[in-house]
Structure formats: structure tokens, C-alpha cells
Chimera marker file (.cmm) of the C-alpha trace (Angstrom):
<marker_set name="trace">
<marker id="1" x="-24.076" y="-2.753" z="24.682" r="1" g="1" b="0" radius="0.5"/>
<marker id="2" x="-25.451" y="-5.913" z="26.186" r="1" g="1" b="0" radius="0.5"/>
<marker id="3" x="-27.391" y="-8.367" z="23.982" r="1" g="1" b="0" radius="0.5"/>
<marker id="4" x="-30.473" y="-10.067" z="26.181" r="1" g="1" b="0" radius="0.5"/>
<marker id="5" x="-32.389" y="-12.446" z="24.686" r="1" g="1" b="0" radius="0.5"/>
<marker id="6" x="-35.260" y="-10.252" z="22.801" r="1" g="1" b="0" radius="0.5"/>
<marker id="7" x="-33.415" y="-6.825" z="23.323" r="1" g="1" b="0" radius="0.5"/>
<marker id="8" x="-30.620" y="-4.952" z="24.249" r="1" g="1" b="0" radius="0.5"/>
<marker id="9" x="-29.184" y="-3.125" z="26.895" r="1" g="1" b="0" radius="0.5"/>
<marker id="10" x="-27.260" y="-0.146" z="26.392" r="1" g="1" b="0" radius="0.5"/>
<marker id="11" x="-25.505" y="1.673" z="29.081" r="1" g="1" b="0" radius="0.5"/>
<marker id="12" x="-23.657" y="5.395" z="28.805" r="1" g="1" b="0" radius="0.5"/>
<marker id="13" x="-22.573" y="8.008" z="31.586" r="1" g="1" b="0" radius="0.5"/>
<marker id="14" x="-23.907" y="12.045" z="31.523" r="1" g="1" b="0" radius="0.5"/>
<marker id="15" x="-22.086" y="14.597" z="33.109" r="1" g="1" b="0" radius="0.5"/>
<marker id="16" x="-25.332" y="15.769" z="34.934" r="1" g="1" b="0" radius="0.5"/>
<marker id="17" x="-27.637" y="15.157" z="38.003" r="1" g="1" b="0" radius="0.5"/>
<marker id="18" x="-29.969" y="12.222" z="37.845" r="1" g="1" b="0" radius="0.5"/>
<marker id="19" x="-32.548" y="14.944" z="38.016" r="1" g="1" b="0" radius="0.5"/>
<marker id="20" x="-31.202" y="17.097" z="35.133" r="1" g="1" b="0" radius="0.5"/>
<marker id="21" x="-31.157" y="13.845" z="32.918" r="1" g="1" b="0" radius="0.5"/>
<marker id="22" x="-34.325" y="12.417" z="33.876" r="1" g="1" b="0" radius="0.5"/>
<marker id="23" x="-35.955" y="15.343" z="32.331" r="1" g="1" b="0" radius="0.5"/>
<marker id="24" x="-35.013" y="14.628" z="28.675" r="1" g="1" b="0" radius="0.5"/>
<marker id="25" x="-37.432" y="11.311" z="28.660" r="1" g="1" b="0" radius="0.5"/>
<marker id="26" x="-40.324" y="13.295" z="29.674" r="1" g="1" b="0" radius="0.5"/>
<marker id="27" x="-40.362" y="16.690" z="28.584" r="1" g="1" b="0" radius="0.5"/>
<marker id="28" x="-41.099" y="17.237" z="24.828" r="1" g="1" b="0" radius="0.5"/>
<marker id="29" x="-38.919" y="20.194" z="24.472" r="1" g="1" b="0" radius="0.5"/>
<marker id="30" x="-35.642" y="18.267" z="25.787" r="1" g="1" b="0" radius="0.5"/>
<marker id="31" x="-36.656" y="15.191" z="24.652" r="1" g="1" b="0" radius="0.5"/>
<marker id="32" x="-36.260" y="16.483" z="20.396" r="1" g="1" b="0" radius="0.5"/>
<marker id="33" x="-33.147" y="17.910" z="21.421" r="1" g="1" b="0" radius="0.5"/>
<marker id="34" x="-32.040" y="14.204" z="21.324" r="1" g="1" b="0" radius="0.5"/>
<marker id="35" x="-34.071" y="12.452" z="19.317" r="1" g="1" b="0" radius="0.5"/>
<marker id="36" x="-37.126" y="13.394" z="16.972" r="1" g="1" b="0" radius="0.5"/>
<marker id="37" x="-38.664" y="15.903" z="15.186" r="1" g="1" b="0" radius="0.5"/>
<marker id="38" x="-41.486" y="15.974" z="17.447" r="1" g="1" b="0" radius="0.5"/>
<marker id="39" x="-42.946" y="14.387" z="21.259" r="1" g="1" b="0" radius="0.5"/>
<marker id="40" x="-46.224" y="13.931" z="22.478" r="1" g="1" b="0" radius="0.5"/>
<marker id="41" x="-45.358" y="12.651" z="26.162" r="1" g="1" b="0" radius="0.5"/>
<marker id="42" x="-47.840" y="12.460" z="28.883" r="1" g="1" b="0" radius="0.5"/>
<marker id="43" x="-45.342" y="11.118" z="31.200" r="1" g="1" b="0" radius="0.5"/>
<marker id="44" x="-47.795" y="8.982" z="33.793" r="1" g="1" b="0" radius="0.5"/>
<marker id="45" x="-48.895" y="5.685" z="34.113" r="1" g="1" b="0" radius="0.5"/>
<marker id="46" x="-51.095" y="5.103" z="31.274" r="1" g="1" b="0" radius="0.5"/>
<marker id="47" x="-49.869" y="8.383" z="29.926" r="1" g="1" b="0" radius="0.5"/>
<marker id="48" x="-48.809" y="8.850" z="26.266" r="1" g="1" b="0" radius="0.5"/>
<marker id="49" x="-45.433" y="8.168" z="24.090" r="1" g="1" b="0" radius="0.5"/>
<marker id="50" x="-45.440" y="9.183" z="21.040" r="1" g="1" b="0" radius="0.5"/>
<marker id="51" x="-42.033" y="10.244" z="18.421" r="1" g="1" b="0" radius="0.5"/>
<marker id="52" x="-41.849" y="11.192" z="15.185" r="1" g="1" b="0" radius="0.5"/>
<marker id="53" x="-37.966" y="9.812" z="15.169" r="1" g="1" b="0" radius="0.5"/>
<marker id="54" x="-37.525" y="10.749" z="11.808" r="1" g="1" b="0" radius="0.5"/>
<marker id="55" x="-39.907" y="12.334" z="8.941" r="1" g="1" b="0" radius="0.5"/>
<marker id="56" x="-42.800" y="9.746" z="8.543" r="1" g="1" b="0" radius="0.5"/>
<marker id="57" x="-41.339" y="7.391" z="11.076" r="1" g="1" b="0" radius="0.5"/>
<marker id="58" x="-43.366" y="7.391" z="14.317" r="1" g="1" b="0" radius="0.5"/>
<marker id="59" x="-43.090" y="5.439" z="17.416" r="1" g="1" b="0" radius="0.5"/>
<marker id="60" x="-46.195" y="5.229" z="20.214" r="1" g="1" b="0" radius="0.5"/>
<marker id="61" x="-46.851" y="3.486" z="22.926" r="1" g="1" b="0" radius="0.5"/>
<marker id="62" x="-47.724" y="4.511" z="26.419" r="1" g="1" b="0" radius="0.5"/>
<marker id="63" x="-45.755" y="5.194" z="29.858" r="1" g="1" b="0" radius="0.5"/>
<marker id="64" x="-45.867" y="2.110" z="32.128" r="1" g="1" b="0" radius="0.5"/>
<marker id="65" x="-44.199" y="3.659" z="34.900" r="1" g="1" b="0" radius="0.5"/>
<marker id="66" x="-42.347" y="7.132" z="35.878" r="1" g="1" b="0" radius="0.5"/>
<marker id="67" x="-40.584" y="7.367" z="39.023" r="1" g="1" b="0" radius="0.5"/>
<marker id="68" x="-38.577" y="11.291" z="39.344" r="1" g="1" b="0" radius="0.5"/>
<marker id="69" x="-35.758" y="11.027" z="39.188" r="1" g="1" b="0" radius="0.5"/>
<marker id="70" x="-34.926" y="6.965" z="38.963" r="1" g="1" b="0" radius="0.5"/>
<marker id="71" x="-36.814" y="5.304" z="36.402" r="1" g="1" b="0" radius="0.5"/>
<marker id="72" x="-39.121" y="5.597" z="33.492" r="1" g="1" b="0" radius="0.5"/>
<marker id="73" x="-40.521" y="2.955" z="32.049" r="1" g="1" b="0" radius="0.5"/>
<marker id="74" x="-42.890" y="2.731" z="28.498" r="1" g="1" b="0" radius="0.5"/>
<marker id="75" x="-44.081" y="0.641" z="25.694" r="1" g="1" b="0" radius="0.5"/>
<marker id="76" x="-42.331" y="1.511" z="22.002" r="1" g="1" b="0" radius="0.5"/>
<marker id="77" x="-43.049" y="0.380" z="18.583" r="1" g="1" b="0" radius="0.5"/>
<marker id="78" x="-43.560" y="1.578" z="14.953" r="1" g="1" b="0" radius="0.5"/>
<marker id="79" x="-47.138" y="3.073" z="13.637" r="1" g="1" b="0" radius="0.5"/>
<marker id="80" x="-47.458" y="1.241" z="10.203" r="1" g="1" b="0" radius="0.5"/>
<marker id="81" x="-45.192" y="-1.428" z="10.998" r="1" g="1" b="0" radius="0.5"/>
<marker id="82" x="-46.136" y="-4.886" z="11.510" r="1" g="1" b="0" radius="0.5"/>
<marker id="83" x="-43.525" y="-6.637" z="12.920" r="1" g="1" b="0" radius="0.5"/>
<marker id="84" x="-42.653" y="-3.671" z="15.985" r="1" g="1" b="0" radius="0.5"/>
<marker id="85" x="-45.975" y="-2.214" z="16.219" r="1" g="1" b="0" radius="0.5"/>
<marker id="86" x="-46.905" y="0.366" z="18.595" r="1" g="1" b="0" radius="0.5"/>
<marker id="87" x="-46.508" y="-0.928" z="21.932" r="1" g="1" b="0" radius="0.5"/>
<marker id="88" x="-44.903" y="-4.336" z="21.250" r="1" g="1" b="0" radius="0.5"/>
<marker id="89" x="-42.091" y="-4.022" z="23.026" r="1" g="1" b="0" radius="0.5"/>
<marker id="90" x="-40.577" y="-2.026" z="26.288" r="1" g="1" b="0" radius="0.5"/>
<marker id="91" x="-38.313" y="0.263" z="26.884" r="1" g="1" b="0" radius="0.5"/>
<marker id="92" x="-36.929" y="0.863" z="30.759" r="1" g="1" b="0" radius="0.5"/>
<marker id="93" x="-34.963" y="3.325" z="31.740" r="1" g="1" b="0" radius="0.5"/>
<marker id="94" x="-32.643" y="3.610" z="35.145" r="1" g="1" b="0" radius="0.5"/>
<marker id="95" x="-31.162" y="6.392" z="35.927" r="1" g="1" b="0" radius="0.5"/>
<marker id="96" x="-28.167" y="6.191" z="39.084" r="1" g="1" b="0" radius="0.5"/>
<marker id="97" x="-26.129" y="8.926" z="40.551" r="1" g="1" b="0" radius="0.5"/>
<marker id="98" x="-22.155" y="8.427" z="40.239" r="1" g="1" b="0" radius="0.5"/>
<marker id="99" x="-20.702" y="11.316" z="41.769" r="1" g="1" b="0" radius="0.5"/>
<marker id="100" x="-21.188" y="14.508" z="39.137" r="1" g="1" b="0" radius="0.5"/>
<marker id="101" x="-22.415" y="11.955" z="36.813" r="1" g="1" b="0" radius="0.5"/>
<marker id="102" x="-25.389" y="10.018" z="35.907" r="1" g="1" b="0" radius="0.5"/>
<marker id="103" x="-25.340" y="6.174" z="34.588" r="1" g="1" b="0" radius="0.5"/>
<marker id="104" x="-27.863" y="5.684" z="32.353" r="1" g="1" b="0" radius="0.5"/>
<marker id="105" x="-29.275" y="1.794" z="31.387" r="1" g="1" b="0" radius="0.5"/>
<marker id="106" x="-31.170" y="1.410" z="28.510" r="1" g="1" b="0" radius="0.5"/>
<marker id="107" x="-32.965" y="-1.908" z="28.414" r="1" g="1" b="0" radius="0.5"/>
<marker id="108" x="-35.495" y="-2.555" z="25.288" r="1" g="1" b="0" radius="0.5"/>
<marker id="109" x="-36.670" y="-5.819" z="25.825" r="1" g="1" b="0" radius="0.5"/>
<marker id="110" x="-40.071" y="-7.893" z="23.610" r="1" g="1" b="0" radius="0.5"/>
<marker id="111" x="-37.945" y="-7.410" z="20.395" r="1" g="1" b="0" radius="0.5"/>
<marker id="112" x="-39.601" y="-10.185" z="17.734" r="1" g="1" b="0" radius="0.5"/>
<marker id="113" x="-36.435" y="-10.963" z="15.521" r="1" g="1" b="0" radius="0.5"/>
<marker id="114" x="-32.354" y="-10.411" z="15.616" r="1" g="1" b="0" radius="0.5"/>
<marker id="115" x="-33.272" y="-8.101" z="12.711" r="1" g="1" b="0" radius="0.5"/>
<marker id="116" x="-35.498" y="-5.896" z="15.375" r="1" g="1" b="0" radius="0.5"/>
<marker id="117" x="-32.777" y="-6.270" z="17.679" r="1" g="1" b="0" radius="0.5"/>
<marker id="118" x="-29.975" y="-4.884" z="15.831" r="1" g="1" b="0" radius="0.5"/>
<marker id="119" x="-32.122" y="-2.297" z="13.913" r="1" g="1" b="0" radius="0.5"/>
<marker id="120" x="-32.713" y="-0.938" z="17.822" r="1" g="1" b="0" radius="0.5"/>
<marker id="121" x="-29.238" y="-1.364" z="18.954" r="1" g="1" b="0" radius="0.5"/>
<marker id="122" x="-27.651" y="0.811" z="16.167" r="1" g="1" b="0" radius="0.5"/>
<marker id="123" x="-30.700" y="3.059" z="16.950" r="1" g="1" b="0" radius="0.5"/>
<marker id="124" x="-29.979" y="3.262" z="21.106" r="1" g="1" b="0" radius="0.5"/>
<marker id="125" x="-26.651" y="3.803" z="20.530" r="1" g="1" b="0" radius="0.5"/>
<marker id="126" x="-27.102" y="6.715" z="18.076" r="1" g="1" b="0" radius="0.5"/>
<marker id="127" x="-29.504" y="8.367" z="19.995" r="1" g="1" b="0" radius="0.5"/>
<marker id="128" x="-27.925" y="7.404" z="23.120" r="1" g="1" b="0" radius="0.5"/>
<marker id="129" x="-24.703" y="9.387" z="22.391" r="1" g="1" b="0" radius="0.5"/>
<marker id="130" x="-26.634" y="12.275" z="21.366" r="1" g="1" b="0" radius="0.5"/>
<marker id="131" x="-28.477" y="12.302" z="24.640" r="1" g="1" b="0" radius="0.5"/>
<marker id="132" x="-24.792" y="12.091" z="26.574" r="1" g="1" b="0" radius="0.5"/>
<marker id="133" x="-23.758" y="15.665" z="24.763" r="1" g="1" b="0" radius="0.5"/>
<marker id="134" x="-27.632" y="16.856" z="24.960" r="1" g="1" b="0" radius="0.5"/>
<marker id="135" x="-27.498" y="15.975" z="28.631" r="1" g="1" b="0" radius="0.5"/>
<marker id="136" x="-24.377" y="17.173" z="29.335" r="1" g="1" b="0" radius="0.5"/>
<marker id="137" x="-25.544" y="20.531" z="28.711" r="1" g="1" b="0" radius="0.5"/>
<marker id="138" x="-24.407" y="21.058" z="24.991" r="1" g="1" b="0" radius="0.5"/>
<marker id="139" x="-25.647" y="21.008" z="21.909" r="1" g="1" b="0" radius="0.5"/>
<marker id="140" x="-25.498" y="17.939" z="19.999" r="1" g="1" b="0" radius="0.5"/>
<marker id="141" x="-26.270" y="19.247" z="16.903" r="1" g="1" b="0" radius="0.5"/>
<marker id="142" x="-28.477" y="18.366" z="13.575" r="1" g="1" b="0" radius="0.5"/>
<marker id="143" x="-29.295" y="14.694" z="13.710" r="1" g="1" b="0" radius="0.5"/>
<marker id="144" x="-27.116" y="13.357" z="10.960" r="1" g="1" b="0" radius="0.5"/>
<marker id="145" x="-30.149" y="10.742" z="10.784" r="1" g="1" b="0" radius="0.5"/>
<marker id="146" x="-32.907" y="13.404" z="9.249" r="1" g="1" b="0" radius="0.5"/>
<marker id="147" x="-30.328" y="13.575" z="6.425" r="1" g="1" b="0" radius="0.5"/>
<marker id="148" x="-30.224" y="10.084" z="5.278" r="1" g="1" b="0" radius="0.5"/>
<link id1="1" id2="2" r="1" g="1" b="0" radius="0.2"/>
<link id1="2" id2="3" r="1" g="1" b="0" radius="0.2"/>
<link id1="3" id2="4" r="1" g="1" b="0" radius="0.2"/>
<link id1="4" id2="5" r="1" g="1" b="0" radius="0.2"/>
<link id1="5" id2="6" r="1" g="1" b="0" radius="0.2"/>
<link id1="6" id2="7" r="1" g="1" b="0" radius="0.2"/>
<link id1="7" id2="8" r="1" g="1" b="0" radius="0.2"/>
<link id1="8" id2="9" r="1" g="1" b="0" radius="0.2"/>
<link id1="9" id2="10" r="1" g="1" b="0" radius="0.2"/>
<link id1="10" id2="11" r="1" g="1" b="0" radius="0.2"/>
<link id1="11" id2="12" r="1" g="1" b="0" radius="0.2"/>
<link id1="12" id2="13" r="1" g="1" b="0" radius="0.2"/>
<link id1="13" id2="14" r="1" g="1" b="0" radius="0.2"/>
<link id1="14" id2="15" r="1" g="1" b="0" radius="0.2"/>
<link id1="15" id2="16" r="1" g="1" b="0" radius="0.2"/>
<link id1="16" id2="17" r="1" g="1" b="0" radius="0.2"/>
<link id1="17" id2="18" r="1" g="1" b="0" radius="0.2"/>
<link id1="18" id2="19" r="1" g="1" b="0" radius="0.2"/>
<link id1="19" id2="20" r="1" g="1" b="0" radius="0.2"/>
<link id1="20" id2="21" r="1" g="1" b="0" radius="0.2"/>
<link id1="21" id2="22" r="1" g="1" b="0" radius="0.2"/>
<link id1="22" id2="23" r="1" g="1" b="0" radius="0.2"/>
<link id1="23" id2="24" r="1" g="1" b="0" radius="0.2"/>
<link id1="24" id2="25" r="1" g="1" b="0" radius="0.2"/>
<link id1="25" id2="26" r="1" g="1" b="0" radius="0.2"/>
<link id1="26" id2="27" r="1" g="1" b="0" radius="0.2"/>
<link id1="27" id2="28" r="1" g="1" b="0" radius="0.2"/>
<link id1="28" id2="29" r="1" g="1" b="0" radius="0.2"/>
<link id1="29" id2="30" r="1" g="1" b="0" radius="0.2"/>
<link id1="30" id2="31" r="1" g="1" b="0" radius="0.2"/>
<link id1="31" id2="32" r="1" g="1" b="0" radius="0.2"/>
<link id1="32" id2="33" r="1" g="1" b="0" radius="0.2"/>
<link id1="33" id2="34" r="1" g="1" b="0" radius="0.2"/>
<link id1="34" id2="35" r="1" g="1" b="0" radius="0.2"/>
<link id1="35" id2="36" r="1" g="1" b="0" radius="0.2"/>
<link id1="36" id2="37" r="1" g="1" b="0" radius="0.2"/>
<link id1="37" id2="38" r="1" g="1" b="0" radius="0.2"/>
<link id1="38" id2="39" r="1" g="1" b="0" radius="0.2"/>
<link id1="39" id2="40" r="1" g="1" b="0" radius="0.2"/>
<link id1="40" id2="41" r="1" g="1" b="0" radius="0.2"/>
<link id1="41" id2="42" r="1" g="1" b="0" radius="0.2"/>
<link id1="42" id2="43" r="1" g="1" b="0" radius="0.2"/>
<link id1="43" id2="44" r="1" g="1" b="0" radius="0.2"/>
<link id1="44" id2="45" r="1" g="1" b="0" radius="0.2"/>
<link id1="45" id2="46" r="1" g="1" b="0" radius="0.2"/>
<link id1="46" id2="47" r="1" g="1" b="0" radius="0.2"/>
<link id1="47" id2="48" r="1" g="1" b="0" radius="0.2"/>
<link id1="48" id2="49" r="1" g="1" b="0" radius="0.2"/>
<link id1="49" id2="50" r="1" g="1" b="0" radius="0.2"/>
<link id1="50" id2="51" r="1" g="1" b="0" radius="0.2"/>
<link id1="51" id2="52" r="1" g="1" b="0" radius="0.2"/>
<link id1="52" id2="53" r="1" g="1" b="0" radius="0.2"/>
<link id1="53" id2="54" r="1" g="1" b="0" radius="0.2"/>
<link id1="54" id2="55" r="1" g="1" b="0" radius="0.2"/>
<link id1="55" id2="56" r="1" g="1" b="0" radius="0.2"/>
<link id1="56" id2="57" r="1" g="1" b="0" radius="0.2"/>
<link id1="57" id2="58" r="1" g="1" b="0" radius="0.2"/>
<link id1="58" id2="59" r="1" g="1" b="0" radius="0.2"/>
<link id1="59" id2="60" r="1" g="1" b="0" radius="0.2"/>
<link id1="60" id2="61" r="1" g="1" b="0" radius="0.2"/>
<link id1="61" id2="62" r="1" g="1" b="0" radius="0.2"/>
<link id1="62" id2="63" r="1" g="1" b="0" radius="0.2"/>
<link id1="63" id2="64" r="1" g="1" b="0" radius="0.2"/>
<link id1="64" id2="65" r="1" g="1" b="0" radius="0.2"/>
<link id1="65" id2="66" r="1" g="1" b="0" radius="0.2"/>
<link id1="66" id2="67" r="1" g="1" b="0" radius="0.2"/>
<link id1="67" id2="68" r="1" g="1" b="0" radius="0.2"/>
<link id1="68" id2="69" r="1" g="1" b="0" radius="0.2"/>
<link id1="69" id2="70" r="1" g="1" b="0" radius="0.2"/>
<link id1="70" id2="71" r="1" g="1" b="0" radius="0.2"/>
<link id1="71" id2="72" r="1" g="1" b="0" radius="0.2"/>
<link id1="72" id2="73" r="1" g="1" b="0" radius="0.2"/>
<link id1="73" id2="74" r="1" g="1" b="0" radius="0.2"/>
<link id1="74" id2="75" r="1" g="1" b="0" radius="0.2"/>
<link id1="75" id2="76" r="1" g="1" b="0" radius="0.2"/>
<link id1="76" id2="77" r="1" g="1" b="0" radius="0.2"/>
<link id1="77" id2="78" r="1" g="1" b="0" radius="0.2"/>
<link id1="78" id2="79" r="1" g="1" b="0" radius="0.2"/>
<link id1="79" id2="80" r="1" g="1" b="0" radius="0.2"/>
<link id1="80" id2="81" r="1" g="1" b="0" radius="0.2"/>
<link id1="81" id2="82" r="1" g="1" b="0" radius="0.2"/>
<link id1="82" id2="83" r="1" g="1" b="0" radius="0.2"/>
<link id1="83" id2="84" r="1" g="1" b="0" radius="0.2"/>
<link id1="84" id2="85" r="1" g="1" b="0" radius="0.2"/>
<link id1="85" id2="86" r="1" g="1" b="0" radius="0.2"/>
<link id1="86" id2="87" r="1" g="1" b="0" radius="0.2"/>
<link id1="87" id2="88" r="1" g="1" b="0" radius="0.2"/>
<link id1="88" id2="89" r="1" g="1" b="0" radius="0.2"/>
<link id1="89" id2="90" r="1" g="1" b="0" radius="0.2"/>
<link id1="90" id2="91" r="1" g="1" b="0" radius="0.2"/>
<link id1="91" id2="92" r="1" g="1" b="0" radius="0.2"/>
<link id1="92" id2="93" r="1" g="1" b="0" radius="0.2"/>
<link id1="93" id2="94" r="1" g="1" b="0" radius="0.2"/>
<link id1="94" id2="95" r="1" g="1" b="0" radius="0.2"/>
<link id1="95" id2="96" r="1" g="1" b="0" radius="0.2"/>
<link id1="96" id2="97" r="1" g="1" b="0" radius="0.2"/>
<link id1="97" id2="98" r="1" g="1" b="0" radius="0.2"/>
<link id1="98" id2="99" r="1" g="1" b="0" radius="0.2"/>
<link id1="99" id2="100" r="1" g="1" b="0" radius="0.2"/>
<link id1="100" id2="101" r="1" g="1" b="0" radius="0.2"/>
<link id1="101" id2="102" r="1" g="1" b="0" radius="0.2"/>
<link id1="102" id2="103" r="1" g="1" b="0" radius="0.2"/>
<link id1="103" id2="104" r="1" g="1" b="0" radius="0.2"/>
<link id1="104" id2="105" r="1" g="1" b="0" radius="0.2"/>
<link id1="105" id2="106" r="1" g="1" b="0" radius="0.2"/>
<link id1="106" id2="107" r="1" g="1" b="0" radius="0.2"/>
<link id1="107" id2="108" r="1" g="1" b="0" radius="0.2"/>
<link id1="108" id2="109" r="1" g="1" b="0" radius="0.2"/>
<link id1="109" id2="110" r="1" g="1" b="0" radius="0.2"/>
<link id1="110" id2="111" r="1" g="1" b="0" radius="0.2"/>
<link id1="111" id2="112" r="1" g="1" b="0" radius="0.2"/>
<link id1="112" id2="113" r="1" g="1" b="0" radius="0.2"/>
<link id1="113" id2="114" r="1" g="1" b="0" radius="0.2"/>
<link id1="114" id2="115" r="1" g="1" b="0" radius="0.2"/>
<link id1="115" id2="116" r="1" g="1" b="0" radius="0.2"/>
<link id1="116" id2="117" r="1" g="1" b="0" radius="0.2"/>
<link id1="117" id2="118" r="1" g="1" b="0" radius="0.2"/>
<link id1="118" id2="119" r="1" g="1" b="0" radius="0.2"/>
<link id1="119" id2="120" r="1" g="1" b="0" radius="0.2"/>
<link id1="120" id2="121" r="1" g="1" b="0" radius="0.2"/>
<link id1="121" id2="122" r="1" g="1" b="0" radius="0.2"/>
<link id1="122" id2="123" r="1" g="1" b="0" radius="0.2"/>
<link id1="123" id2="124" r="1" g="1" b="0" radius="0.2"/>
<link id1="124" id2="125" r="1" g="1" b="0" radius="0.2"/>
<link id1="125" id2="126" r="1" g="1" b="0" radius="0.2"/>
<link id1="126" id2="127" r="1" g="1" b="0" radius="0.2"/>
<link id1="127" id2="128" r="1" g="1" b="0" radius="0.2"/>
<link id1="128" id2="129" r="1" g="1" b="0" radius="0.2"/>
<link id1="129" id2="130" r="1" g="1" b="0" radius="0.2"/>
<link id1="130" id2="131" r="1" g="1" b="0" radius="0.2"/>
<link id1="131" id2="132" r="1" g="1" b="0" radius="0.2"/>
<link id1="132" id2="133" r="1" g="1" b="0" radius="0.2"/>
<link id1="133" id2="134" r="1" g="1" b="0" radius="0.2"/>
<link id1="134" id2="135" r="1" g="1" b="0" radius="0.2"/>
<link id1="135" id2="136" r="1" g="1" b="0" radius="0.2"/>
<link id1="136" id2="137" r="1" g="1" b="0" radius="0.2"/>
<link id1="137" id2="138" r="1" g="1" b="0" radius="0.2"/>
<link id1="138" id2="139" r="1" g="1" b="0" radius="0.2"/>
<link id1="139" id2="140" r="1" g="1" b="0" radius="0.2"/>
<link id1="140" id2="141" r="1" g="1" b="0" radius="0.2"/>
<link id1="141" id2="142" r="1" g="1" b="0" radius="0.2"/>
<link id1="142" id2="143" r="1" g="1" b="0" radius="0.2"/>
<link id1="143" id2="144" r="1" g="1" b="0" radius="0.2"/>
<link id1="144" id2="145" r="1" g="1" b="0" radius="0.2"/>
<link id1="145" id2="146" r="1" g="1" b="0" radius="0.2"/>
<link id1="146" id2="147" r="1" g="1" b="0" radius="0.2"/>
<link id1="147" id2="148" r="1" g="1" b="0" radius="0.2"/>
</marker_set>
């Protein structure tokens, strides 16, 4: 994980095809398998992004940009919450081929505090890691989050 100045940037490695892993930021049925309970994408420019991450806690926003298999790129914040509110902030995603692996950058960036910052980076990383075993083409399980 990379601190920047109003975000982060988190970086992990999927043993899968750009292609494969691409898929699991814009279709709803792979994208729970990671994180959330439920996804409302309509992965286009302008299109919708909306989570439920966890009971009661929903994210929105909209996608800025969605190039197959490369990049996807969308607004992000919390519905109800006034200092991340729904699209406040960015989230861009780069996907790049390594062999029989995919590297996958993270960058949230338009963060408001080091509060919102480190509340995300514990977040990314979580869900990150579940995304590497998701990805990977196994199953990563009950999200230990719902729980707690």
C-alpha cells in the first residue's frame, strides 16, 4: 500500500487473465463474491455504482470510465455520510498482464481527512485480498466483515 496525498494506492497480483479479473468490477454476480451483499453496476460512462458493502452501509457513485479489459474507473462514497458522500471521491482501477497473472492497482484518490484515508486503506486491503482468492478462481468465503 502506497499513501498519496488524499488516497491510497493498493496494489495485489491474481492468478488470472486481465480479462477474467476485469469482470469482477463490473458484473454484479462476481462483483458480491468479493465484496457486498448486493451491486447495482451499469458499467458505462455515466453508468451506475452502487454497493451495499455491508448491511445498511451503501456506497454510489457512477462509472467515469470502462475500458475491457485495462481500466475501470468510478466515483465512490457513502449514502448518509457527510464527510465521503456519494461520489466524493474516485476510485481507478488498472489492470496489466504479467505472464499467468494479473497486477491489479487500486488508486482511491479525493479522500477529505487521514481518518477517510485509513478507514479506506484497511477497507482496500480487506476486500482486495478477497478479490485475489475470488479471482483466482476460488472461493473466498463468508466475509468475516458481515459478522462484525
Amino acid at each position: 500500500m502506497v499513501d498519496t496525498p488524499r488516497g491510497i494506492e493498493v496494489t495485489t497480483r491474481i492468478k488470472a487473465s486481465p480479462e477474467v479479473v476485469f469482470r469482477y468490477f463490473v458484473d454484479p454476480a462476481l462483483y458480491v463474491r468479493w465484496q457486498g451483499i448486493s451491486a447495482d453496476l451499469d458499467p458505462q460512462p455515466g453508468g451506475r455504482y452502487r454497493v451495499e458493502v455491508l448491511s445498511g452501509r451503501v456506497v454510489s457513485g457512477q462509472f467515469l470510465m470502462v475500458d475491457a479489459p485495462k481500466r475501470v474507473v468510478f466515483t465512490w462514497g457513502w449514502e448518509g455520510d457527510q464527510e465521503v458522500p456519494p461520489r466524493s471521491s474516485t476510485v481507478e482501477v488498472t489492470l496489466e498482464a504479467d505472464a499467468d497473472e494479473t497486477i491489479v492497482r487500486l488508486r482511491h484518490s479525493g479522500l477529505p481527512s487521514p481518518g477517510a484515508v485509513e478507514q479506506h486503506a484497511l477497507g482496500w486491503n480487506h476486500y482486495l485480498g478477497r478479490l485475489t482468492v475470488a479471482g483466482s478462481g476460488s472461493d473466498p468465503g463468508r466475509d468475516p466483515q458481515l459478522d462484525g
